[in-house]
C-alpha positions as CSV (number, residue, x, y, z in Angstrom):
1,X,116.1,137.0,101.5
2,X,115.8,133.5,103.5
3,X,114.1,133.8,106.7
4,X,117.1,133.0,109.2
5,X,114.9,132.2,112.7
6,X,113.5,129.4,110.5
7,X,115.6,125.7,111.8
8,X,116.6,123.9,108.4
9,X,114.8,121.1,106.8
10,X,110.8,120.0,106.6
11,X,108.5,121.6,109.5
12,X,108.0,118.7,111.8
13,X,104.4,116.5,111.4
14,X,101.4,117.1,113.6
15,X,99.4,114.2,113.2
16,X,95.3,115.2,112.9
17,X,92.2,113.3,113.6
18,X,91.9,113.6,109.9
19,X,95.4,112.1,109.0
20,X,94.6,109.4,112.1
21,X,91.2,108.2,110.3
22,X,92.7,108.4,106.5
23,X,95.7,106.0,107.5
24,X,93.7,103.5,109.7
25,X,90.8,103.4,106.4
26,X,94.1,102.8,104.2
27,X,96.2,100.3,106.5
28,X,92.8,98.3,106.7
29,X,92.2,98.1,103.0
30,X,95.9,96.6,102.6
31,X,97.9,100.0,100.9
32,X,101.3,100.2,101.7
33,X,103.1,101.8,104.0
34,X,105.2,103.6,101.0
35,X,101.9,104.1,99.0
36,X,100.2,105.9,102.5
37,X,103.2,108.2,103.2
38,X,102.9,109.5,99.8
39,X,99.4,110.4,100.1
40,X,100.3,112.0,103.3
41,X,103.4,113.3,101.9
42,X,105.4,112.1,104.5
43,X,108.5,109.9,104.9
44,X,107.6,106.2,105.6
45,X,109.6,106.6,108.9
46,X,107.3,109.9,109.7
47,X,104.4,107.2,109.3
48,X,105.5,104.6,111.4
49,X,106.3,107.0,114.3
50,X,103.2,108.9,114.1
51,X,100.5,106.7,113.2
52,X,101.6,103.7,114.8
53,X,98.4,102.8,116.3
54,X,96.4,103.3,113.5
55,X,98.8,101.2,111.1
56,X,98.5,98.4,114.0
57,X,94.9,98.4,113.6
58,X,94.7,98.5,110.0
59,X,96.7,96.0,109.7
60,X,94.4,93.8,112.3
61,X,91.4,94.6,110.1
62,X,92.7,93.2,107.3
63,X,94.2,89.8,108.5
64,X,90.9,89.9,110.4
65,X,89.0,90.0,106.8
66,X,91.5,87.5,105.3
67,X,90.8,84.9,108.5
68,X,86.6,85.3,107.8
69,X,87.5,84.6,104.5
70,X,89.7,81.9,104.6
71,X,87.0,80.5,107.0
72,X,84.3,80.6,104.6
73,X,86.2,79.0,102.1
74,X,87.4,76.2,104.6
75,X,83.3,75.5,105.0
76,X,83.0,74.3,101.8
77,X,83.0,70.8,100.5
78,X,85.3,70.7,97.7
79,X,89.1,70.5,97.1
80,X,89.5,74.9,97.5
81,X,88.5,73.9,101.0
82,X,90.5,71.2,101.6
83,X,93.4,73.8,100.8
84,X,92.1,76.5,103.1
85,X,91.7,73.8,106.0
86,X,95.3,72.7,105.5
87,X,96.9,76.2,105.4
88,X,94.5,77.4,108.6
89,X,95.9,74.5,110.2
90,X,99.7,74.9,108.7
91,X,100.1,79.0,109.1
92,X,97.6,79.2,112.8
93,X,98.0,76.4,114.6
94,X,101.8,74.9,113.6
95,X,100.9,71.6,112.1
96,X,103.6,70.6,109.4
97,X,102.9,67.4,106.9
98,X,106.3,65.8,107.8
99,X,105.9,65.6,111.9
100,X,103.3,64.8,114.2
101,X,101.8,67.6,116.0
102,X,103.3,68.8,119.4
103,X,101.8,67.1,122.5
């Protein structure tokens, strides 16, 4: 017999320090949101709401690594830099190849 004191649907989510640390190390290695509620096995909206923060900083992390990256490559002296240099400016700064930058 079904226990009838019990609401209907999923138990709510108590996030953990645990659950905090695994989706910060995941958001900061670039897994998806979809991929990370699974692990959890939560819905991707359960996610968002309860480990905002921690997707926030992930996802800092890893444009953070991308930028150093980026960076070295822009340091070299070949055409790969040239590139990198041209898209930093392009994508960071708003420089376009068709008008002059803003003054």
């Amino acid at each position: 017999m079904e226990n009838l004191n019990r609401p209907p649907g999923r138990p709510p989510h108590i996030p953990n320090i645990t659950g905090r640390h695994l989706v910060q190390v995941l958001a900061s290695e670039g897994v998806p949101q979809a991929e990370i509620s699974r692990v959890l096995d939560i819905s991707e909206k359960t996610l968002r709401r309860a480990y905002r923060r921690q997707l926030d900083i992930g996802a800092a992390k890893v444009e953070a690594k991308l930028v150093g990256h980026l960076l070295r490559l822009a340091a070299g002296t070949d055409d790969v830099a040239l590139r990198a240099i041209v898209f930093l400016l392009r994508s960071r700064f708003g420089w376009s190849r068709y008008a002059p930058p803003p003054r």
